[in-house]
C-alpha positions as CSV (number, residue, x, y, z in Angstrom):
1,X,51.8,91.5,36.1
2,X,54.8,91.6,38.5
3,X,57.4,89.9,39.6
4,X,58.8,89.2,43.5
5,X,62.8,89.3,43.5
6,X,63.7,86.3,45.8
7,X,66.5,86.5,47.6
8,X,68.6,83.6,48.5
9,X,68.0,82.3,52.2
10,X,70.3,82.3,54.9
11,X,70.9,78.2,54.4
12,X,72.3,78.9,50.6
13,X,74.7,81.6,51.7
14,X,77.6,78.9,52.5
15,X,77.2,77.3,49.2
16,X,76.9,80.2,47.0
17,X,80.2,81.0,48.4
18,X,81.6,77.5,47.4
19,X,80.5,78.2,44.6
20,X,82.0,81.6,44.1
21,X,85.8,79.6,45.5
22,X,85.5,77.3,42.9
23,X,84.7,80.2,40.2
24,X,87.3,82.1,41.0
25,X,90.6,79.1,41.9
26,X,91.4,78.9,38.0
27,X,92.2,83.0,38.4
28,X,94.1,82.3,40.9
29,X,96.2,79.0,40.4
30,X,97.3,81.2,36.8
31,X,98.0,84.1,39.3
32,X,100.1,81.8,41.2
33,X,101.7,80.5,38.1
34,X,103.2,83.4,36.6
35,X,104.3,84.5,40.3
36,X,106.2,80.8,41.0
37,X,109.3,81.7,39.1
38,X,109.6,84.9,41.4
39,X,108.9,83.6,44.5
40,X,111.4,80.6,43.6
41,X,114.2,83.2,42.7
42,X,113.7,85.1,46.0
43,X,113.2,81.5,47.9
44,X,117.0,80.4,46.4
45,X,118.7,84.1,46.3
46,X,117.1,85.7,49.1
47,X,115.1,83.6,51.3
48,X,117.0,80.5,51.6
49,X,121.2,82.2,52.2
50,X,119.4,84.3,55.2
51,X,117.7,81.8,56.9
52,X,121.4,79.3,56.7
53,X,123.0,82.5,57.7
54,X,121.1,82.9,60.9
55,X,121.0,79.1,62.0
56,X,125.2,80.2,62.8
57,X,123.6,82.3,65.4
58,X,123.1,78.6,67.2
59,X,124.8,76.1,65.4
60,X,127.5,74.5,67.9
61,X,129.4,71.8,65.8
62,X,133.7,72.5,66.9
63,X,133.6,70.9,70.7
64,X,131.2,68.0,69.1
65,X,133.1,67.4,66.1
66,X,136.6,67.3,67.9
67,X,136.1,66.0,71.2
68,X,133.4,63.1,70.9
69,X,135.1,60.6,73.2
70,X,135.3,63.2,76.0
71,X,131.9,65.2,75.4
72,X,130.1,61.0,75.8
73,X,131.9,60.9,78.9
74,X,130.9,64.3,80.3
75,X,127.6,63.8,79.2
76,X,127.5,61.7,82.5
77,X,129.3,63.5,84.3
78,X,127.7,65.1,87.7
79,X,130.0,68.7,87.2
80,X,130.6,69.1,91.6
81,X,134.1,68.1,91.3
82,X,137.1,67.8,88.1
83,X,136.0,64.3,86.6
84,X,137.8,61.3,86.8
85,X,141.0,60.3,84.7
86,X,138.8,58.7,81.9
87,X,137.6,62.0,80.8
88,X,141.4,63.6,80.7
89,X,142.3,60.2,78.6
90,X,139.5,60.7,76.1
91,X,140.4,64.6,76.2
92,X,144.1,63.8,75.6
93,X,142.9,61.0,72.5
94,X,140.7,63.5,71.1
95,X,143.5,66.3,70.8
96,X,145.8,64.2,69.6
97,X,143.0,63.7,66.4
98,X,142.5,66.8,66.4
99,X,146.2,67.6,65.9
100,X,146.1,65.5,62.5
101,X,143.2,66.9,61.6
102,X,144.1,70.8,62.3
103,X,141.1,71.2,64.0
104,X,142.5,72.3,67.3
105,X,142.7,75.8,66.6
106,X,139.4,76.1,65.4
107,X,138.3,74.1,68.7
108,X,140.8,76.4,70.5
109,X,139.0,79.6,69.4
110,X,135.5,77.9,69.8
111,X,135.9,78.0,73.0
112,X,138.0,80.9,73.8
113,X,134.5,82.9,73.3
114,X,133.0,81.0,76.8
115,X,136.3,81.6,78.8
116,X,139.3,83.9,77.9
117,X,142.7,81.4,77.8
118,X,141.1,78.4,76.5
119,X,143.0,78.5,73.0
120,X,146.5,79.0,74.7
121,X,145.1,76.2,77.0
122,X,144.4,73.4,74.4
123,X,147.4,74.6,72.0
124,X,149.5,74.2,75.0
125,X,148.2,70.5,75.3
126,X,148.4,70.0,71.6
127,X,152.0,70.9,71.7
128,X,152.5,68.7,74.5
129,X,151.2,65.5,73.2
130,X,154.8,63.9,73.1
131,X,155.2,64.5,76.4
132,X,153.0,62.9,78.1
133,X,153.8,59.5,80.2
134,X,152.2,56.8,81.4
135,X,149.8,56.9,84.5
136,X,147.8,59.6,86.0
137,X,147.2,62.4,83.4
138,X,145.2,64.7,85.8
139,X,148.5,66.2,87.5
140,X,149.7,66.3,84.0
141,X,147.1,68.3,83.1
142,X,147.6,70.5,85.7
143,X,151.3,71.0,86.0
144,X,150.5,72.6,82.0
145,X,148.0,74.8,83.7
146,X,146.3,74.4,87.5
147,X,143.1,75.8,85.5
148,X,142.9,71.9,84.3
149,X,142.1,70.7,88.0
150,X,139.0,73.1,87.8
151,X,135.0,72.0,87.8
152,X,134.6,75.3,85.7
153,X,137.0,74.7,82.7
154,X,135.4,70.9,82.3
155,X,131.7,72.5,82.5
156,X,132.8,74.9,79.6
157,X,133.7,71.9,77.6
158,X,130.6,69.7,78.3
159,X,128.0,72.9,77.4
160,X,129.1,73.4,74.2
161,X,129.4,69.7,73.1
162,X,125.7,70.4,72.8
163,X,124.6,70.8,69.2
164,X,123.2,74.0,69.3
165,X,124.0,76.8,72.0
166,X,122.8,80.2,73.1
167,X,126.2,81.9,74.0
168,X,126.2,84.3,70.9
169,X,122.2,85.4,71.2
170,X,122.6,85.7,75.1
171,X,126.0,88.0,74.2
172,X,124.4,90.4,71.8
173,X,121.8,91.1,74.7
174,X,124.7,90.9,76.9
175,X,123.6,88.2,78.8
176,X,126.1,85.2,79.7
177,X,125.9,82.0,81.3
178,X,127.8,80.7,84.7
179,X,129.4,77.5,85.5
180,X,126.2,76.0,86.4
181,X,124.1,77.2,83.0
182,X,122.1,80.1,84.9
183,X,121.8,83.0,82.7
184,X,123.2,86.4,84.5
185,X,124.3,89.9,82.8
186,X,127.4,90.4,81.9
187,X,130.2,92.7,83.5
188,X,129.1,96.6,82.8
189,X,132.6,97.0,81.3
190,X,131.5,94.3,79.1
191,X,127.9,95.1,78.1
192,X,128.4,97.1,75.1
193,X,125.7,95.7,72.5
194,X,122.0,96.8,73.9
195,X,124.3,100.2,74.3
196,X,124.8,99.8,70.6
197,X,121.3,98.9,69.3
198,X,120.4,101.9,70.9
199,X,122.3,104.1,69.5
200,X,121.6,102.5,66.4
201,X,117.9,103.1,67.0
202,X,118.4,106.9,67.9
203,X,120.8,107.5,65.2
204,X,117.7,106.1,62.9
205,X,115.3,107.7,65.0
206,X,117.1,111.3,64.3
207,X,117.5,110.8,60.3
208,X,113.5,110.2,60.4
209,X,112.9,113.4,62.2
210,X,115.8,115.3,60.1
211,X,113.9,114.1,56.7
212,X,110.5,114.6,57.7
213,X,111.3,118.1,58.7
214,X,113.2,118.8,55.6
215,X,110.6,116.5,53.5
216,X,106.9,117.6,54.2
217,X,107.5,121.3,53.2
218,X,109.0,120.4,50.5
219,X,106.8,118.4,48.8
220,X,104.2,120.4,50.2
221,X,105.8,123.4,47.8
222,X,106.3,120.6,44.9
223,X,102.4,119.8,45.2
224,X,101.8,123.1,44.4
225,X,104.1,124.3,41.9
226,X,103.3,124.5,38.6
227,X,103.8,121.4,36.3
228,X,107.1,122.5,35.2
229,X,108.7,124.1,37.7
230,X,107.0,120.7,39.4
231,X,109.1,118.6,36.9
232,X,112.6,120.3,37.7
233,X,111.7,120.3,41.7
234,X,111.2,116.0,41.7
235,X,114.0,116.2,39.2
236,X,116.3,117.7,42.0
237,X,114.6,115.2,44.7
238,X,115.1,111.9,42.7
239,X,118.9,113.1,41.0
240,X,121.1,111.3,44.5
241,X,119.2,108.0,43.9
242,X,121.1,108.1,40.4
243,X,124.2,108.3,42.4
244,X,126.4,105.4,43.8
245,X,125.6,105.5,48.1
246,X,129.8,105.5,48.4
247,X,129.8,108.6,46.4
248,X,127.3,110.3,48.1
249,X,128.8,109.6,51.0
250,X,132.2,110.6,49.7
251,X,130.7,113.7,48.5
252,X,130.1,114.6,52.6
253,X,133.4,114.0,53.7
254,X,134.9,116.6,51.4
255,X,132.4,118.9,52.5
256,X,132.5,118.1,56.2
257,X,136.6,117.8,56.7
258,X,138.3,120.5,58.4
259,X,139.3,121.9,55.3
260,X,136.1,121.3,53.7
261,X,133.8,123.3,52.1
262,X,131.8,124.2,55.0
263,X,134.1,125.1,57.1
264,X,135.8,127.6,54.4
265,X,131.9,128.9,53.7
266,X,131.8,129.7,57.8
267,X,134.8,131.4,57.9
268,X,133.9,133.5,55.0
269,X,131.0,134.3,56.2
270,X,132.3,135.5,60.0
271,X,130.0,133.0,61.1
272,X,132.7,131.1,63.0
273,X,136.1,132.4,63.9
274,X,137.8,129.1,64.1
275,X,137.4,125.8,62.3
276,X,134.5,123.3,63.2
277,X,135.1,119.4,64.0
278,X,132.3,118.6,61.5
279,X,133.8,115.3,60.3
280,X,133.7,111.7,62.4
281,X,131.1,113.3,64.8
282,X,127.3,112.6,65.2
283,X,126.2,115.6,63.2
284,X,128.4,114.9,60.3
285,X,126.3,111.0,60.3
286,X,123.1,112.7,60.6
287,X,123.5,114.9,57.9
288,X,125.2,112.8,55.5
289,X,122.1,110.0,56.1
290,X,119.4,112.7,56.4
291,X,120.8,113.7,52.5
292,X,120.9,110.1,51.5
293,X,117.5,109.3,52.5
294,X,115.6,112.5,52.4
295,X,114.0,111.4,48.8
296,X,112.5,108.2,50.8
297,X,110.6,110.3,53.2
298,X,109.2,113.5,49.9
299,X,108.2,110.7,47.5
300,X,105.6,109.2,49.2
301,X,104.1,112.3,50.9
302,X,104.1,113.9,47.4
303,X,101.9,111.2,46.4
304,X,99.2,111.2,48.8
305,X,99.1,115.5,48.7
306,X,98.9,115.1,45.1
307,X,95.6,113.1,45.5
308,X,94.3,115.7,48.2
309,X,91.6,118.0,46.1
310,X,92.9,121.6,46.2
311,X,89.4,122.9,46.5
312,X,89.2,121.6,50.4
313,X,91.5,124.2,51.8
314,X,89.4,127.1,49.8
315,X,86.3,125.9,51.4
316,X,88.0,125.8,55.0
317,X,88.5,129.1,54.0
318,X,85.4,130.2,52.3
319,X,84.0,128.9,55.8
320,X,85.7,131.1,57.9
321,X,88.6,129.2,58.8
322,X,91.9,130.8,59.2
323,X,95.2,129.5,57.2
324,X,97.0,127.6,59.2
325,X,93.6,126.3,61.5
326,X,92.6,125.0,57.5
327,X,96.2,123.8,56.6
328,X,96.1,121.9,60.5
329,X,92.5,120.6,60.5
330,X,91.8,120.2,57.2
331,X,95.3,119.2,54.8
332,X,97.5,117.6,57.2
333,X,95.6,114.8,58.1
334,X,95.2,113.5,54.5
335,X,98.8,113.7,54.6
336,X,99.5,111.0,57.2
337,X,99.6,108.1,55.2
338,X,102.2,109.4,53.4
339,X,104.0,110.4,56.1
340,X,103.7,107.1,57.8
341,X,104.9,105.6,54.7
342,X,108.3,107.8,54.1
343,X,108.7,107.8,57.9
344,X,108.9,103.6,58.2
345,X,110.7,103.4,55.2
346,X,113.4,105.8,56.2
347,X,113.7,104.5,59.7
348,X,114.2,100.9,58.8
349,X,116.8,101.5,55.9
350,X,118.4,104.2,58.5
351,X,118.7,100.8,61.0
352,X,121.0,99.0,58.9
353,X,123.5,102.2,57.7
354,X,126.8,100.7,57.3
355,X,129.3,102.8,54.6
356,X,127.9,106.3,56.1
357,X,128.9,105.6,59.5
358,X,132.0,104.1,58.8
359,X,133.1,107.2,56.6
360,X,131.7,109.8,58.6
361,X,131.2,109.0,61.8
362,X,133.3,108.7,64.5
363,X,134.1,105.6,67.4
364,X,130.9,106.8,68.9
365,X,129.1,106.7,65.5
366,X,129.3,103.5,64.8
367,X,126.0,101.3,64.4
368,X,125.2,97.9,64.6
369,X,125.7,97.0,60.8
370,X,129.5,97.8,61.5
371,X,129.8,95.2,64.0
372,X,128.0,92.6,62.9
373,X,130.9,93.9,59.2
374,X,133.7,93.5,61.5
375,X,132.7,90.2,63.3
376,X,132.5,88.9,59.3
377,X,135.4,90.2,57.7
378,X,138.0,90.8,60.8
379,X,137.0,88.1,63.1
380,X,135.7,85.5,61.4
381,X,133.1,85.2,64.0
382,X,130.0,84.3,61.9
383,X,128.1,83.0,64.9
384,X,128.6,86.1,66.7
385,X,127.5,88.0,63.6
386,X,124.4,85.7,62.8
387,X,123.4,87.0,66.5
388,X,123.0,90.3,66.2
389,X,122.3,90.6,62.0
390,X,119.1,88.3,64.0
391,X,118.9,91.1,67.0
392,X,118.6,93.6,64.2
393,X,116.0,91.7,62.3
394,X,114.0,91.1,65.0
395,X,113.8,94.6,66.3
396,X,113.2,96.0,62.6
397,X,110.0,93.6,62.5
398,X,109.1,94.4,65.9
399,X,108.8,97.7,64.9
400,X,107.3,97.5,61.4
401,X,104.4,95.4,62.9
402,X,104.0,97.8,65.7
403,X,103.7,100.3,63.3
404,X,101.0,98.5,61.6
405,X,99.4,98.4,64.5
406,X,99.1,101.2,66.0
407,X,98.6,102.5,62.3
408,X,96.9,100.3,59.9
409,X,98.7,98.8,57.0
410,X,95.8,99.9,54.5
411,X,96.4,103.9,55.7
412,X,99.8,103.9,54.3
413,X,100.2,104.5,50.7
414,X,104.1,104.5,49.2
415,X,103.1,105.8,45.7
């Protein structure tokens, strides 16, 4: 006697996976369990200070913290011609706050970013509050400095009593806004930031290229070395991540100084005749950050070769195939996830380079981690430097999910 396997019909499908869902939730709730205390710690420590960090990038609080009577009065205010003596009265009361407070340099310097002069200009006031009589205030304004009897100045000061503003993203794409709030490009003696993040992505984009040409051979030759000699090869690879980044990079500018060891091993060799100007040039950077990242780019394409059979290439060639048509046709291809791998991870860390440039490279060197340092620690500009630490993360996503695109996150493999 037999028996007929029935299979479940087309109508039970949705509730056999229902079924399944509610099977499998206790796995994953305990899943999620043991993973809450991580994703808590990287929510408080990671998530959480970047995300305050980059609302600087818009945050506007000086002009509405120190000048509320005056920004409620603009906030009617038509902007054709200088408003009327209310607003210089309310100016003149808010200063005179503001002086108590000693918020009028921070003010000051707020709005010395929109229009160069405006800190002298509102110290000036502030040291003038004694002085001032009764009656009109608008030629007293102006006999300080005519720029008081200008539309433009008082247009300044009513955009940015708006909460939130875009003068620091528009600036790190080197855009600006006029007196009436159109958006226009800035001076080209003044556009200096999209010049920056490109160099910053070709700097990156030339350390990717330096390591993948210096990487695939040689964990192609690691691949196939015996086990031991294998063991002392990787050793080699993985010995500068044991090493502090500063001394690595210390390491370079003793061998790239005029003095340094290169140059001595040129002139030994006849090679050159004269010293080189290795050091605070775009070849010392490269170099020093093609070192620095080249075990990024070998360790994940020694991974995926290791995985490639050996016995492929032997039947390319039992087939008839010459070496390098089998090596071409045949090997590389298995390689590319691995290559894809080292490649994204050594262009993204390459975009935020800060201590190697600084060291090494010269004026022209420098990349967009070192401005957004100096805006922080010199200039106190955090907005400024919430701007373009955004620019950078932006573009850095940008191109990881192109990447992913164009390459398919489940092709790349990073061990």
């Amino acid at each position: 006697m037999t028996q007929t396997l029935s299979l479940p019909s087309p109508a039970a499908a949705p509730n056999l996976r229902a079924a399944l869902r509610r099977a499998e939730r206790p796995g994953r709730l305990g899943a999620l369990a043991l993973a809450l205390p991580a994703l808590l710690f990287l929510v408080v420590t990671f998530a959480a200070p970047i995300g305050l960090f980059l609302t600087t990038a818009v945050r506007n609080p000086e002009v509405r913290d120190t000048l509320p009577q005056t920004a409620a009065i603009l906030a009617d205010w038509d902007g054709l011609a200088t408003p009327g003596e209310a607003a210089y009265a309310a100016l003149l009361g808010d200063l005179t706050r503001a002086k108590e407070e000693n918020t009028a340099a921070a003010l000051g310097k707020r709005l010395n970013y929109e229009s160069a002069g405006m800190r002298s200009r509102i110290m000036s006031v502030v040291r003038h509050l004694g002085g001032f009589q009764d009656g009109a205030l608008a030629p007293q304004f102006a006999a300080l400095d005519p720029v008081w009897a200008s539309p433009d100045l008082w247009a300044i000061i009513k955009r940015n009593a708006a909460p939130v503003t875009p003068y620091y993203l528009l600036t790190a794409v080197d855009l600006q806004q006029d007196a009436s709030g159109a958006v226009t490009r800035v001076k080209d003696d003044q556009a200096v930031f999209l010049g920056i993040l490109g160099r910053t992505l070709w700097i990156a984009g030339l350390v990717t290229a330096a390591t993948l040409l210096l990487g695939f051979p040689t964990a192609y030759v690691i691949s196939l070395a015996p086990a031991r000699i294998a063991g002392f090869m990787l050793l080699m690879v993985l010995l500068p991540l044991w090493t502090s980044l500063l001394v690595r990079t210390t390491a370079w500018v003793v061998l790239l100084q005029t003095d340094g060891v290169i140059n001595q091993a040129l002139l030994a060799l006849g090679l050159t005749t004269e010293k080189l100007q290795l050091m605070l040039t775009r070849f010392g950077t490269v170099t020093a950050m093609t070192h620095i990242q080249l075990p990024f780019t070998i360790l994940p394409i020694l991974s995926v070769m290791k995985s490639i059979p050996a016995g492929q290439m032997r039947a390319a060639r039992s087939l008839g195939a010459p070496p390098f048509f089998a090596f071409w046709r045949v090997y590389a291809p298995q390689t590319l996830p691995g290559v894809a791998a080292g490649c994204l991870m050594t262009f993204i860390l390459s975009l935020g380079y800060y201590i190697t440039p600084a060291l090494v490279g010269g004026p022209r060197d420098q990349m967009l981690s070192n401005f957004i340092a100096t805006y922080i620690n010199r200039d106190l500009n955090w907005g400024m430097a919430a701007a373009l630490a955004g620019l950078l993360l932006v573009m850095t996503i940008s191109i990881y999910l192109l990447f992913l695109r164009l390459v398919g996150a489940e092709r790349i493999k990073l061990g």
